[in-house]
Backbone as CSV, one residue per row, in Angstrom:
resi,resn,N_x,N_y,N_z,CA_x,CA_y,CA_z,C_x,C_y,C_z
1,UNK,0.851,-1.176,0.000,0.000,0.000,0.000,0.893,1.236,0.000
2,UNK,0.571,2.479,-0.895,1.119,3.652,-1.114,1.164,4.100,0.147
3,UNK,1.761,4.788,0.375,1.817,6.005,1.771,0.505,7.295,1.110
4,UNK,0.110,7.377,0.565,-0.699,8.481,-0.400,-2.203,7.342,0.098
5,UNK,-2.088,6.440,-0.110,-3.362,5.981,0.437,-3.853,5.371,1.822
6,UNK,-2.718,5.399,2.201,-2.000,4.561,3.871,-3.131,5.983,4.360
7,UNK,-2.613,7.702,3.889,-2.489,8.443,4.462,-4.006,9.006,4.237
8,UNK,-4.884,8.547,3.222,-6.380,8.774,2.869,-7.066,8.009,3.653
9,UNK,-6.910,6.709,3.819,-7.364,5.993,4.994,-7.228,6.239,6.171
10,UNK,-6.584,6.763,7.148,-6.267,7.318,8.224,-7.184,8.134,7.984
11,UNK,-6.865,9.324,7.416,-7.931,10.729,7.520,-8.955,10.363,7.099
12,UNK,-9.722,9.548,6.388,-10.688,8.859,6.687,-11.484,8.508,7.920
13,UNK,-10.506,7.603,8.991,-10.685,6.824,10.523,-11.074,8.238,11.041
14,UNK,-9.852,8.877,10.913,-10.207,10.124,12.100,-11.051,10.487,11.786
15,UNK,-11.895,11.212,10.677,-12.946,11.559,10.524,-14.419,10.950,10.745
16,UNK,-14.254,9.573,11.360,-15.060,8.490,11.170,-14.861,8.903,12.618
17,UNK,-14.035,8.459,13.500,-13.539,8.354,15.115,-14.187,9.976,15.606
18,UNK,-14.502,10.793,14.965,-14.352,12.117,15.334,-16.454,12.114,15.060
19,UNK,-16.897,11.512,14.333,-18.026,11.759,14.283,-18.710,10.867,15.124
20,UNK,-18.374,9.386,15.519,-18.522,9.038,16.538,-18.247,9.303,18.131
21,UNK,-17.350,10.317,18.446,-17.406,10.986,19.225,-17.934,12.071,19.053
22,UNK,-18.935,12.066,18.506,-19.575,13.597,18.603,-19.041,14.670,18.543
23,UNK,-17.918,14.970,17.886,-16.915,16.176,17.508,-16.925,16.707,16.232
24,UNK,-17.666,16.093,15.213,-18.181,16.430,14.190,-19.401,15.848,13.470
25,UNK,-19.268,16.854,12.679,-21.301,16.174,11.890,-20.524,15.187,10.150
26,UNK,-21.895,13.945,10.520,-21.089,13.278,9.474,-21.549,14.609,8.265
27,UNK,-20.586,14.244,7.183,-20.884,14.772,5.427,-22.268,13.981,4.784
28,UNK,-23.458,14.887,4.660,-24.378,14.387,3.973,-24.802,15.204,3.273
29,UNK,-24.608,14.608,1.560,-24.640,15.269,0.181,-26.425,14.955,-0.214
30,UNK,-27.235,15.898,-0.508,-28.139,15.663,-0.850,-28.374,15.808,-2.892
31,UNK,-29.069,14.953,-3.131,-28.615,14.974,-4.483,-30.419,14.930,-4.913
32,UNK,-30.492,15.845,-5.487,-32.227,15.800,-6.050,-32.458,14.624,-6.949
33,UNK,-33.689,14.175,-6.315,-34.269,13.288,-7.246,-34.308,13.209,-8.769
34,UNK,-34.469,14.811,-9.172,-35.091,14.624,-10.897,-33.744,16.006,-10.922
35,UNK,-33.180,15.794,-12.294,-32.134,17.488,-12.297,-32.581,16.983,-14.301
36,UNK,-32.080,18.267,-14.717,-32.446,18.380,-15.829,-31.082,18.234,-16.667
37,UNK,-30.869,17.055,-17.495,-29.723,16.810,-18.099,-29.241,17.711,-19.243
38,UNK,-30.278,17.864,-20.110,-30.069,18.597,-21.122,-29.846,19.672,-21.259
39,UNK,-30.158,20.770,-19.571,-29.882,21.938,-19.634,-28.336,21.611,-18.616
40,UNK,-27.846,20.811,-18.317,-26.772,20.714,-17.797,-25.840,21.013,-18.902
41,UNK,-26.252,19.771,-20.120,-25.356,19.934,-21.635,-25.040,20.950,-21.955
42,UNK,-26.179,21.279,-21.832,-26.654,22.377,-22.811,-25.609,23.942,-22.167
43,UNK,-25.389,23.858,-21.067,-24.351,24.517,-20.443,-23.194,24.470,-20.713
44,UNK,-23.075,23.311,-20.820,-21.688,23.168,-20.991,-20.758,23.946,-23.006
45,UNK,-22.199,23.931,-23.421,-21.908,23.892,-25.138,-21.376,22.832,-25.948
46,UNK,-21.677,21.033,-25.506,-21.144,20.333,-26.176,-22.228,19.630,-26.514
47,UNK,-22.076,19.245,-28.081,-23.310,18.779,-28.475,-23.667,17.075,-27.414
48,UNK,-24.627,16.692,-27.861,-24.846,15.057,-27.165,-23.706,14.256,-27.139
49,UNK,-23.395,14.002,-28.482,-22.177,13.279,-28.710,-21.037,14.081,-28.103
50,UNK,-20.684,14.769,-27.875,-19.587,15.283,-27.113,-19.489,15.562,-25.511
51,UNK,-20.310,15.927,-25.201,-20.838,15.831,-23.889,-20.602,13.935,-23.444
52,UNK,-21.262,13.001,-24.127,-21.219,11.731,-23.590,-19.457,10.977,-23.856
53,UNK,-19.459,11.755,-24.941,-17.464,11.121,-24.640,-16.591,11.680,-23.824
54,UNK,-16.885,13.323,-23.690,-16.047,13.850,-22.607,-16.169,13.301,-21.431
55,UNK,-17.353,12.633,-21.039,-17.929,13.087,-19.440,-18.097,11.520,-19.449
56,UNK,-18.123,10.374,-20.217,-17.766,8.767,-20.406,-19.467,8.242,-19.817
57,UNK,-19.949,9.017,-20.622,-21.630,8.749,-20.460,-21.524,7.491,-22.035
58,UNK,-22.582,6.976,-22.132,-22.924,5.839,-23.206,-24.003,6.965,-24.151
59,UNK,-23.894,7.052,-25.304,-24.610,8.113,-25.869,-26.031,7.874,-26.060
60,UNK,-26.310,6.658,-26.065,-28.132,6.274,-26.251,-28.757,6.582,-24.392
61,UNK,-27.180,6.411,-24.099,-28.112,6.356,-22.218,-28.592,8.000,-22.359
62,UNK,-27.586,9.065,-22.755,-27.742,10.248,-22.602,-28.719,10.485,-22.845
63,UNK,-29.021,10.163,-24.431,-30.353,10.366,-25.386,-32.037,9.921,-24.190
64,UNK,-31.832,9.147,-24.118,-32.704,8.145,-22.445,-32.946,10.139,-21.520
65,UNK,-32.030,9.960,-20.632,-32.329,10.779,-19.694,-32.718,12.361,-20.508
66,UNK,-32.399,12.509,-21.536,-32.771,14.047,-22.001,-34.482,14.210,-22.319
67,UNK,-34.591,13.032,-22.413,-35.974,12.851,-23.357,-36.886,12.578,-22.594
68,UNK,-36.386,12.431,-20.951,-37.393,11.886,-20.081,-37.378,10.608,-19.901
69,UNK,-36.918,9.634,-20.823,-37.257,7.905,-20.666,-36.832,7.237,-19.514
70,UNK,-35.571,7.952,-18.828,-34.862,6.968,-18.000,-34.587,8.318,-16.951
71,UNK,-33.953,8.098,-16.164,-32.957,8.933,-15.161,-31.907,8.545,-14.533
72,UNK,-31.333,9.152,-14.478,-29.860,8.938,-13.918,-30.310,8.314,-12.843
73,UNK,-28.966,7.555,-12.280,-29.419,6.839,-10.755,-28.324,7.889,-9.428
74,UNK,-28.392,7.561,-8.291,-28.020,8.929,-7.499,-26.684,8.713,-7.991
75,UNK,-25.696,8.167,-7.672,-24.492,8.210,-7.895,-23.670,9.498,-9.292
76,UNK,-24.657,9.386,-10.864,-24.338,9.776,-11.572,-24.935,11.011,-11.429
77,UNK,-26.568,11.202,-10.830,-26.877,12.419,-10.538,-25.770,13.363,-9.758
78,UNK,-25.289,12.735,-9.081,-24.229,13.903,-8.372,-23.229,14.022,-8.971
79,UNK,-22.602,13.527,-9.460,-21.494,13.466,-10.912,-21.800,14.676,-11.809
80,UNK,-23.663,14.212,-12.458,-23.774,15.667,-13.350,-24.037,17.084,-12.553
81,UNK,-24.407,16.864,-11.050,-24.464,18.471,-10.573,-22.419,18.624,-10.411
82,UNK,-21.425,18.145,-10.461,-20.468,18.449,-10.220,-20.138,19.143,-11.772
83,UNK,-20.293,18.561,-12.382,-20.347,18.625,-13.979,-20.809,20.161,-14.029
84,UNK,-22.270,20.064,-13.998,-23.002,21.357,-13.887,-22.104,22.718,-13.205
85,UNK,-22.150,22.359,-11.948,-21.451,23.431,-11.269,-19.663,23.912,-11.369
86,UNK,-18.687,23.248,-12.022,-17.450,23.074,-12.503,-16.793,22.114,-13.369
87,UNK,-17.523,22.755,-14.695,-17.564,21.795,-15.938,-16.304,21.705,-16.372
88,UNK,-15.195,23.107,-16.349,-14.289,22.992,-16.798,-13.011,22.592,-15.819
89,UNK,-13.294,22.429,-14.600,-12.342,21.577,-13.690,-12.698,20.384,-13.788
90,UNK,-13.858,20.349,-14.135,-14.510,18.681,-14.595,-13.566,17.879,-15.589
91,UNK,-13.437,18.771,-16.446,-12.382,18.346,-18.150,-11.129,18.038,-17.569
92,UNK,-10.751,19.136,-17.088,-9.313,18.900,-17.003,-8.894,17.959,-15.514
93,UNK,-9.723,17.796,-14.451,-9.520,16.612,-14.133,-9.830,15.264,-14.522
94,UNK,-10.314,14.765,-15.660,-10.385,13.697,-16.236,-9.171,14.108,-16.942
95,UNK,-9.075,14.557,-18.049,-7.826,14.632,-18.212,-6.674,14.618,-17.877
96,UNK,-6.401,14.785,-16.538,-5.565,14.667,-15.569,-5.368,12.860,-15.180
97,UNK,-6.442,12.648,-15.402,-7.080,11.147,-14.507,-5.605,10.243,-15.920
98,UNK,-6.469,10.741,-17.146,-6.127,10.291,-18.793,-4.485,10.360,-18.681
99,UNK,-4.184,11.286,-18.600,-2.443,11.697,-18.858,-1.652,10.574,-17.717
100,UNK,-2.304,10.701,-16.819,-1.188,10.079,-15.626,-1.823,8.427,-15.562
101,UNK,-2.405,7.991,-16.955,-2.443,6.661,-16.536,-3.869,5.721,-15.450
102,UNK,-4.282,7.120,-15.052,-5.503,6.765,-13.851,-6.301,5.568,-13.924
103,UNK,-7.059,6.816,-15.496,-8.611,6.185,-15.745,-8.792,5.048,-15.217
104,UNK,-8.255,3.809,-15.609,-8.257,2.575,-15.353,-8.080,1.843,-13.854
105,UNK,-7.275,2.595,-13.169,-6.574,2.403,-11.983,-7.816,2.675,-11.050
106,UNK,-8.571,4.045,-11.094,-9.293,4.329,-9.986,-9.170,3.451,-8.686
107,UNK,-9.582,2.364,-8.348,-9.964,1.707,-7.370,-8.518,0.884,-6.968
108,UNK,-7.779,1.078,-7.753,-6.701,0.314,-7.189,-5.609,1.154,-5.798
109,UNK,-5.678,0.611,-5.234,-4.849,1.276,-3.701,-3.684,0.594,-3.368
């Protein structure tokens, strides 16, 4: 195990140890039920198809949630309000993820 993740896990505990002692409030992200995808896109200025390769959406799923058919499930809903609210730190940290090899890695510790 990295020392970089040795050291995320720890600050993790403490933060865990610290809310069980009642010294802090846990982190609870509320993520709306219904958000509007297309005006998220549509923010951003990338057409469908570009929007779903930048952001590693499946392009028929996109097509789904714009149109009403489907909806995102919570996980990705909060993904697109991050999207929404810092689209272009959005880019360039995937890109970041891309250059250094990540993408793939995520979960590996």
């Amino acid at each position: 195990m990295s020392k970089k993740a040795f050291d995320q896990i720890a600050e993790g505990l403490e933060e865990a140890l610290a809310v069980v002692r009642g010294e802090a409030e846990p982190f609870k992200l509320h993520v709306p039920s219904e958000i509007d995808v297309k005006a998220i896109r549509a923010r951003t200025g990338l057409s469908q198809k570009d929007f779903a390769s930048t952001f590693a959406f499946g392009l028929d799923q996109l097509k789904q949630w714009e149109q009403g058919r489907s909806r995102p499930v919570q996980a990705m809903r909060a993904y697109l309000l991050l999207i929404n609210a810092h689209p272009v730190d959005m880019v360039k940290a995937l890109r970041d993820l891309k250059e250094h090899g990540q993408s793939s890695k995520l979960l590996a510790v």
